[in-house]
C-alpha positions as CSV (number, residue, x, y, z in Angstrom):
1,X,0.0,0.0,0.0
2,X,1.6,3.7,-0.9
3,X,0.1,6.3,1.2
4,X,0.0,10.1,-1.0
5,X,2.9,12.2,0.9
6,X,1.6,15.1,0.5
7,X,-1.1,14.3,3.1
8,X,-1.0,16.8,5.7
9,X,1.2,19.3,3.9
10,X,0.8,22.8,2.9
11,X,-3.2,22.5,4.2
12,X,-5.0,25.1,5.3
13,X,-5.1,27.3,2.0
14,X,-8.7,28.4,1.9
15,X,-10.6,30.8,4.1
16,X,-14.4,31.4,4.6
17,X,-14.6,34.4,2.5
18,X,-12.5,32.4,-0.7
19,X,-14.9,29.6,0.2
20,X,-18.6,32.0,-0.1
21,X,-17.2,33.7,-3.2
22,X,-15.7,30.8,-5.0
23,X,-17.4,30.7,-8.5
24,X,-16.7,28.4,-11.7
25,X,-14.3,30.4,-14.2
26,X,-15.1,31.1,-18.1
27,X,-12.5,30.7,-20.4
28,X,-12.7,31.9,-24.4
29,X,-16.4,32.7,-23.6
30,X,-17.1,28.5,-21.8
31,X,-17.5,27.9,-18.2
32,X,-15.7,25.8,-16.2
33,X,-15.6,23.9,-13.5
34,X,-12.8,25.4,-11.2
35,X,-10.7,23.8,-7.9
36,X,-10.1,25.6,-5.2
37,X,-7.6,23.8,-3.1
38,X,-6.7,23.5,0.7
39,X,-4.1,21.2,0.8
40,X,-3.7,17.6,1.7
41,X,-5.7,16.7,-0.5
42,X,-8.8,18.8,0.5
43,X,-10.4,20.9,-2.2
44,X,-13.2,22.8,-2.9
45,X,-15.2,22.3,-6.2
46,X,-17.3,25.5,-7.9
47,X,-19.5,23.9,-10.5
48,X,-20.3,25.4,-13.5
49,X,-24.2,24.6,-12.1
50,X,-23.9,27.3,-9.2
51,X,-23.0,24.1,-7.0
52,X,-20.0,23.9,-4.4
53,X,-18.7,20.3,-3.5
54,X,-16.3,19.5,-1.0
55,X,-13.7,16.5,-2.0
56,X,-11.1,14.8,-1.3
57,X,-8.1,13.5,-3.2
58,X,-5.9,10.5,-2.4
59,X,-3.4,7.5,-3.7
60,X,-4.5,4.0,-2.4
61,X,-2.5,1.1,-3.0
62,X,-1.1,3.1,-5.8
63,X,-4.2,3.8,-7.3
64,X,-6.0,7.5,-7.0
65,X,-9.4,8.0,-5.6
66,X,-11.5,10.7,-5.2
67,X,-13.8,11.0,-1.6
68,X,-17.2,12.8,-2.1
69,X,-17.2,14.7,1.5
70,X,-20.6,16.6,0.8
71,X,-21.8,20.5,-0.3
72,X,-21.0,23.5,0.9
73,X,-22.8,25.8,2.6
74,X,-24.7,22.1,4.3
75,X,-20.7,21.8,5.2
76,X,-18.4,24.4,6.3
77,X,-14.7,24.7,5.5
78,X,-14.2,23.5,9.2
79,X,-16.5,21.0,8.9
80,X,-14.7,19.6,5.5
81,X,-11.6,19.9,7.0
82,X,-12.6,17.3,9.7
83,X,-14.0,15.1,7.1
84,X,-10.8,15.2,5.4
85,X,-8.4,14.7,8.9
86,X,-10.8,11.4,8.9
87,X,-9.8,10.5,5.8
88,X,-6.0,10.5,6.4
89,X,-6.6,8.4,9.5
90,X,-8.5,5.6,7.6
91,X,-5.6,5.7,5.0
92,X,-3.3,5.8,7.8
93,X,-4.4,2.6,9.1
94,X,-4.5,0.8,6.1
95,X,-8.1,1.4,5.3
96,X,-10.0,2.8,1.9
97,X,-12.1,6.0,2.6
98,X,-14.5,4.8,-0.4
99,X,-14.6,1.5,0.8
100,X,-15.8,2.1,4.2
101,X,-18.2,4.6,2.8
102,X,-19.8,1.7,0.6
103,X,-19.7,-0.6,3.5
104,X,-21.6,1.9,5.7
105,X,-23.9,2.8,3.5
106,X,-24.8,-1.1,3.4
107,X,-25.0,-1.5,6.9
108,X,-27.4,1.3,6.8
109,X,-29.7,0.2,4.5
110,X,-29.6,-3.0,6.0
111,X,-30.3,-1.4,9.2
112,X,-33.1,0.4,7.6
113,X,-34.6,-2.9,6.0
114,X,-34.7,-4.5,9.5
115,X,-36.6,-2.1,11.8
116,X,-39.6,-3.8,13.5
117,X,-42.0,-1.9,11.3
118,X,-40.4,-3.3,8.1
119,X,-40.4,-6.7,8.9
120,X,-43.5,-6.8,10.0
121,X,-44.9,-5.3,7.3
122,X,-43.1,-7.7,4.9
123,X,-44.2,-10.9,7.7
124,X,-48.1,-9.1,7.5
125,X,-47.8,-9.4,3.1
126,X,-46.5,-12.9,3.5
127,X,-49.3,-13.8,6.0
128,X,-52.0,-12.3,3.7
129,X,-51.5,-15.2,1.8
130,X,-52.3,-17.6,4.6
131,X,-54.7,-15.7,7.2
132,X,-58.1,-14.4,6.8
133,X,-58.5,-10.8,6.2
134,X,-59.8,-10.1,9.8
135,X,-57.2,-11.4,11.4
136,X,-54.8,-9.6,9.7
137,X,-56.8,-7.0,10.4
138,X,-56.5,-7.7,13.6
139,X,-52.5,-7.9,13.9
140,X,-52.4,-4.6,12.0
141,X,-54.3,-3.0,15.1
142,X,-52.7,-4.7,17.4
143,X,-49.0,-3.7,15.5
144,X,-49.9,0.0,15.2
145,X,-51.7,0.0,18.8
146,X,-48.4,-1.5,20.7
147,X,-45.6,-2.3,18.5
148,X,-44.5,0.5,16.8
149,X,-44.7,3.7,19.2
150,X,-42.4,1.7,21.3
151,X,-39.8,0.2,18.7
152,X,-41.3,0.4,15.2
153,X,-38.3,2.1,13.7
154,X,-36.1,0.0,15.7
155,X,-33.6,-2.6,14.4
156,X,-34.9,-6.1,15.4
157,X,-31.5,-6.8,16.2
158,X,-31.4,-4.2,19.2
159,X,-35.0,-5.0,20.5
160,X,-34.4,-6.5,23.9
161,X,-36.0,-9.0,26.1
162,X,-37.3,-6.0,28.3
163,X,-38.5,-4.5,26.1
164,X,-40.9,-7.1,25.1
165,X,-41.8,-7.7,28.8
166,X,-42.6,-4.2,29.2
167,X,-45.0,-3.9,26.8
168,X,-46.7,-7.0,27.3
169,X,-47.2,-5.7,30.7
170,X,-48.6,-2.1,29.6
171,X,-51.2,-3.8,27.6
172,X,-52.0,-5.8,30.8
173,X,-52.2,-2.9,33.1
174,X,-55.1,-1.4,31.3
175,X,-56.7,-4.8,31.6
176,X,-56.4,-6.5,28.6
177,X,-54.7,-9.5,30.2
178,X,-55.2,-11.9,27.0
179,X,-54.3,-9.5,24.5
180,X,-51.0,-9.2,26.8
181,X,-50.3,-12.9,26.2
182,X,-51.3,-12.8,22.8
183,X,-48.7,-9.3,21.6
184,X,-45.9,-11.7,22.6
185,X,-47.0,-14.8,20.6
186,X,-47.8,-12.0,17.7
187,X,-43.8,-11.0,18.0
188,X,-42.6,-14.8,18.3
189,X,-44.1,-15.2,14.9
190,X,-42.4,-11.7,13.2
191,X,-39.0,-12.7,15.0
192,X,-39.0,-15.9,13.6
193,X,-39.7,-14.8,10.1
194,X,-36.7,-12.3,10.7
195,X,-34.9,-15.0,12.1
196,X,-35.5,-17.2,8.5
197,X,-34.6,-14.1,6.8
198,X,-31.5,-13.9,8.0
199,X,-32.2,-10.8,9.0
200,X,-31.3,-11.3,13.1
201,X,-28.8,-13.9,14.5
202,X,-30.5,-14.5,17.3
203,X,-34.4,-15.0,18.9
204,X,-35.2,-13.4,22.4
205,X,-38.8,-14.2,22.7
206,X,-38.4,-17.9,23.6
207,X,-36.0,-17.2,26.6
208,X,-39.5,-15.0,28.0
209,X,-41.4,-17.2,30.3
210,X,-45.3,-15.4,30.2
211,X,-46.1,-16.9,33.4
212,X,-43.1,-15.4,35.4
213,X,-43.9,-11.7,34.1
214,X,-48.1,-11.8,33.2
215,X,-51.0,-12.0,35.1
216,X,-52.9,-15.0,34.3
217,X,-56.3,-15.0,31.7
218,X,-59.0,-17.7,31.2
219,X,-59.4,-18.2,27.5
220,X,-63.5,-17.3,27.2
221,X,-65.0,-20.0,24.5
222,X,-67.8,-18.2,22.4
223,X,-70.8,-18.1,24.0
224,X,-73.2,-20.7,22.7
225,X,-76.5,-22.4,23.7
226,X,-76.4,-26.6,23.8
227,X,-79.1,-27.1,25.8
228,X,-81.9,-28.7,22.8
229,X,-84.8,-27.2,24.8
230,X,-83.3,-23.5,24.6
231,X,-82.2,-23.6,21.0
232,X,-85.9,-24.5,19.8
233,X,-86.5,-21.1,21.8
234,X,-83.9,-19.1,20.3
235,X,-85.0,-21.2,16.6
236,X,-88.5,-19.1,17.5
237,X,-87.3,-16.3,18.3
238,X,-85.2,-15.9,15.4
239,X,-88.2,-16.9,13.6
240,X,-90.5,-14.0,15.4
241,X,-87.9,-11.2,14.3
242,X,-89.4,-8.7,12.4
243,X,-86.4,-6.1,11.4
244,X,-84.8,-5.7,8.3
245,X,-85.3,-8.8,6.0
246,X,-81.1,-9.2,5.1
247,X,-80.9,-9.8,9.0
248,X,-83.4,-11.6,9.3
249,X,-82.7,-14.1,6.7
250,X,-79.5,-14.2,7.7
251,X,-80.0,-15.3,11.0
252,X,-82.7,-17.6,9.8
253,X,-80.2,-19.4,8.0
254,X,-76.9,-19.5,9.7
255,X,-78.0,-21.9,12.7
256,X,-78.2,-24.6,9.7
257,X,-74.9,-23.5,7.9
258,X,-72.6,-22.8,11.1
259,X,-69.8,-20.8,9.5
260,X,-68.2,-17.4,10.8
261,X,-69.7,-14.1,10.7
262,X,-68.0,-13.2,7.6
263,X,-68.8,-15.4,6.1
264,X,-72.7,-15.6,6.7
265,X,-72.9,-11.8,6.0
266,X,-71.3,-12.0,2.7
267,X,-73.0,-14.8,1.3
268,X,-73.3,-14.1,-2.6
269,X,-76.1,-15.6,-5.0
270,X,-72.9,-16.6,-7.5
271,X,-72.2,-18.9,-4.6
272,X,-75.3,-20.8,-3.8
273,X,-76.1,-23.7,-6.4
274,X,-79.7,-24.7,-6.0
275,X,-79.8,-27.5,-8.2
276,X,-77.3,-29.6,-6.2
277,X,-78.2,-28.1,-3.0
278,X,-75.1,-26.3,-2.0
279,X,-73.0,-23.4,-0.9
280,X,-69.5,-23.2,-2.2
281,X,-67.2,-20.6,-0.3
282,X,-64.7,-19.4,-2.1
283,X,-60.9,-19.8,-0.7
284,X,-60.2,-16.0,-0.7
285,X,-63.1,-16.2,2.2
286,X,-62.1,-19.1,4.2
287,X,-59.8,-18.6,7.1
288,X,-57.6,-21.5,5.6
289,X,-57.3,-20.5,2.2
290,X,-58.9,-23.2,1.0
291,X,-62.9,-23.3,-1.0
292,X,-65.2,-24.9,1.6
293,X,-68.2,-26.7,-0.2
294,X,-71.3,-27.3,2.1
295,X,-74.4,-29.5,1.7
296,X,-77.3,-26.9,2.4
297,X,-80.6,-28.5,4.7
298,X,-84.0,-28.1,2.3
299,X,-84.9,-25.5,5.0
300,X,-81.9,-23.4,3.5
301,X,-83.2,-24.3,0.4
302,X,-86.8,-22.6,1.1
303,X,-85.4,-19.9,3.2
304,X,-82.7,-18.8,0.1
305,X,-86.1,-18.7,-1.9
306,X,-88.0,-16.9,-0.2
307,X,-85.1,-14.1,-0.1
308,X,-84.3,-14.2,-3.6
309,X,-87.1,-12.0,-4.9
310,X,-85.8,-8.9,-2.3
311,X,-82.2,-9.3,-2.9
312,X,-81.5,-10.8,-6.0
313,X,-80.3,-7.4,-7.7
314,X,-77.4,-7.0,-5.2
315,X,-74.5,-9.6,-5.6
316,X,-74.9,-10.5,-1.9
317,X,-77.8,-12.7,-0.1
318,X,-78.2,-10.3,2.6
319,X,-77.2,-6.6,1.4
320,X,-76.9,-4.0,3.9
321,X,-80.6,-2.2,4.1
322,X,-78.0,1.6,4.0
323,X,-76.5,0.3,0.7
324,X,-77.2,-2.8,-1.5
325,X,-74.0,-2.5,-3.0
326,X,-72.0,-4.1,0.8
327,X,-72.9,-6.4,2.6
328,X,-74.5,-7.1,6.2
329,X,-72.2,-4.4,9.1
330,X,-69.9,-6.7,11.5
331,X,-72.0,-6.1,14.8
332,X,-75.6,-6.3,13.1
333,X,-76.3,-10.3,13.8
334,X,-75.0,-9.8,17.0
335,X,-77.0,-6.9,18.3
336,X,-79.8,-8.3,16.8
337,X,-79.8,-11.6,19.4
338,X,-79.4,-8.7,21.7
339,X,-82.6,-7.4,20.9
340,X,-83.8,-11.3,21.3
341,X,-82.3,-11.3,25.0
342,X,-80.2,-13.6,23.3
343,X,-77.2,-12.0,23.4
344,X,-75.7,-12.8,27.4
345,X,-76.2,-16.6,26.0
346,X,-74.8,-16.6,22.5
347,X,-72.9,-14.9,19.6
348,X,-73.0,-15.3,16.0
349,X,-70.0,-17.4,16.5
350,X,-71.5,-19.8,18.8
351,X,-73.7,-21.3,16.2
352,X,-70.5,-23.3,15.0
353,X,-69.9,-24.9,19.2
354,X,-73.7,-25.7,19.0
355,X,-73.2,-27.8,15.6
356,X,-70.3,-29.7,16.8
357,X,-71.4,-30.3,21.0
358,X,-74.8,-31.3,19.5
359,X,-73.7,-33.6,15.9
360,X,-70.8,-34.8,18.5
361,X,-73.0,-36.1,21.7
362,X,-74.9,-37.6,18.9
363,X,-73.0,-40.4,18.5
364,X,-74.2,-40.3,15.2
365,X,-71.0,-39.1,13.1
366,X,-67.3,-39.6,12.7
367,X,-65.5,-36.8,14.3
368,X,-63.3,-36.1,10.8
369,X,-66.8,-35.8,9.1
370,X,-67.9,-33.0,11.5
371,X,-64.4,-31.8,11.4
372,X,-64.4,-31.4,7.6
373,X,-68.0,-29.4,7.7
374,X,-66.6,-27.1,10.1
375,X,-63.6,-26.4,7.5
376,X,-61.2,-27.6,9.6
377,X,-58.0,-28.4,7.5
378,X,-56.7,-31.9,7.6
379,X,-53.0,-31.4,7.8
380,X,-51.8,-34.5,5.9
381,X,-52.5,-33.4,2.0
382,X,-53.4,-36.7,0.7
383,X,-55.6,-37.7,3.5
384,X,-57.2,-34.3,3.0
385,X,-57.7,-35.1,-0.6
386,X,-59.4,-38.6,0.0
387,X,-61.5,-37.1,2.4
388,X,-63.1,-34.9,0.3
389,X,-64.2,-37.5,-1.8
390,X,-65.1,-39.7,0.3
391,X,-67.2,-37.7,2.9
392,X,-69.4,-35.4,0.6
393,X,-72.6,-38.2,1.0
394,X,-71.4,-38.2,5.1
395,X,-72.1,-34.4,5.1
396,X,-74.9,-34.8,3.7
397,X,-76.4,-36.7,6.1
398,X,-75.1,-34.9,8.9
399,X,-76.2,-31.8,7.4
400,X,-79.9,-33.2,7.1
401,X,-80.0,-34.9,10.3
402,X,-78.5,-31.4,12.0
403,X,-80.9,-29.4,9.9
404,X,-84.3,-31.6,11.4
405,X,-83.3,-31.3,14.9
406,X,-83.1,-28.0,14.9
407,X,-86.7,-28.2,13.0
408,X,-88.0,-30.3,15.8
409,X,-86.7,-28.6,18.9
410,X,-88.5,-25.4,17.8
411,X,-91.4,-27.1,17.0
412,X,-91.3,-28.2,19.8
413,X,-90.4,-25.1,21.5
414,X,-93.5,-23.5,19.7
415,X,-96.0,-25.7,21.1
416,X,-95.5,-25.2,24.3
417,X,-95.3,-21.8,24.2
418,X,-99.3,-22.5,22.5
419,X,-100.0,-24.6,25.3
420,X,-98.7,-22.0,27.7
421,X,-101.3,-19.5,26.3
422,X,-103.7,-21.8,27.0
């Protein structure tokens, strides 16, 4: 390596006032760039733009290089200067100016790549692919709620176990004590897509044990009714409800069908095949990803018909009554068994625990069968595969046994509320 010897020499040349009034020179009438040197390689460059740019000359390995130091006025003459005295010490010590400069401006962008926020964005687009839309919905709120005021613009890398434990225990102190629990399972599964990534060396959140640090929550199953005697009362009551006939319907309907809220509320007439007597959900709907075909009761069957004429210009079974164009709100089915002094017993969700606690005390069905209407996914692909085939005349029958017992227990629920009168 040969070091320039005139590093350090005859520096100093330039003073603030050459350095404001230094301009680009015209010679025969054409203007020109013009140096303006300090010495030791510093210099000053007047362009023929109006622009001054500090920069630095130097020999490396026998080879010369030119630093970009930055612009003047953004940098002062004492301010290049420094700059430059950095320079000669890099050199000094056997080390390229424009080297390091190419290395640190790749540790900062890599830096910059690998804040919280990023990854988790690029985790959240991964995810989309996998999850339902409300629950990335959900991990967005949660992200922008907890996450990223405290270290969104934070390298992953520098994140600390306390950090985690702190937050996790903010969240419980204003008495969400699941959602606590659940912020550090949400970072286990961003860290370990960093982790994949190559993008940390390291994982923290398994070294955090919840139940040293958290208060502990009971998990609260959805609220549902099992009892056969009270769901013929809440099949009449449904029944009796005389709102809006998209809510109606719709809650006519989904004790027989069992899916999620979602999915009941955005039910489309392109969906529903009468002929063959079912309802195919399409995969960009499903929680999994993956279409979900279901047998529909002949009380579906009537109930879809006697909709049709009302709703059959929208492109969804139950349109909202503020604009046909969207579908049923979120919270409607639910304040609506409100309204049915329903609601302290069961949510729209809970229609899916009363299919399978009443199809699985049965004793009727294989558990897969009931599995597979629910949409649960069978892990092993083939298996998956065969049962498709094999159980669609199963779910049928399960479906149609399901559908008349829910027939009979309001029937029967309606007469004795006749005899009652009298």
């Amino acid at each position: 390596m040969s070091v320039n010897p005139m590093i350090g020499k005859n520096a100093n040349k330039l003073t603030n006032e050459i350095v404001k009034n230094a301009m680009c020179e015209v010679v025969d009438g054409v203007a020109k760039d013009k140096r303006f040197a300090d010495g030791g390689g510093l210099f000053l460059l007047a362009t023929t733009k109006g622009g001054k740019l500090w920069r630095f000359n130097y020999s490396f390995n026998s080879k010369k290089e030119v630093f970009v130091i930055g612009k003047y006025p953004d940098l002062s003459l004492k301010e290049a200067r420094k700059k430059a005295l950095e320079c000669r010490g890099l050199i000094a010590n056997g080390i390229n100016p424009n080297d390091k400069k190419r290395e640190d401006k790749k540790s900062l962008k890599k830096s910059q790549q690998s804040t919280f926020e990023v990854v988790a964005s690029e985790w959240l687009k991964f995810q989309e692919k996998i999850l339902s839309a409300t629950t990335i919905k959900r991990h967005i709120k949660a992200l922008t709620k907890d996450f990223y005021p405290r270290f969104g613009t934070k390298e992953m890398s520098k994140i600390e176990k306390k950090d985690l434990i702190a937050m996790s225990q903010m969240i419980q102190e204003r008495g969400a004590l699941e959602s606590g629990y659940r912020a550090l399972n949400l970072y286990k599964q961003i860290e370990n897509y960093a982790f994949q990534h190559e993008l940390i060396d390291k994982t923290i959140s398994n070294g955090i044990d919840k139940k040293s640090i958290l208060i502990p929550h009971t998990s609260k199953n959805h609220r549902t009714i099992t009892e056969p005697k009270r769901i013929g009362e809440l099949m009449n009551a449904i029944d009796m409800y005389r709102g809006d006939y998209s809510t109606r319907y719709a809650l006519k309907i989904l004790p027989f069908v069992f899916v999620r809220s979602a999915n009941i509320r955005m039910m489309e007439w392109s969906e529903i095949d009468f002929e063959a007597q079912t309802w195919t959900i399409p995969a960009h709907k499903m929680k999994m990803k993956e279409e979900h075909k279901l047998p529909l009761h002949k009380r579906v069957i009537e109930l879809l018909r006697e909709i049709e004429p009302y709703t059959k210009d929208s492109k969804y079974v139950f349109p909202s009554p503020l604009n046909r164009n969207n579908p049923l709100s979120e919270t409607t089915l639910n304040m609506t068994l409100k309204r049915l002094d329903f609601g302290d017993e069961i949510v729209t969700h809970g229609f899916r625990a009363m299919f399978t606690t009443i199809t699985t005390e049965s004793g009727e069905f294989r558990e897969s069968v009931i599995e597979a209407l629910m949409a649960h996914q069978e892990r092993n692909k083939i298996r998956r595969a065969y049962n498709r085939a094999k159980y669609e005349e199963e779910k049928i029958t399960v479906i149609n046994w399901y559908g008349d017992f829910l027939e009979d227990e309001k029937a029967k629920a309606k007469k004795g509320d006749d005899n009652d009168e009298k």
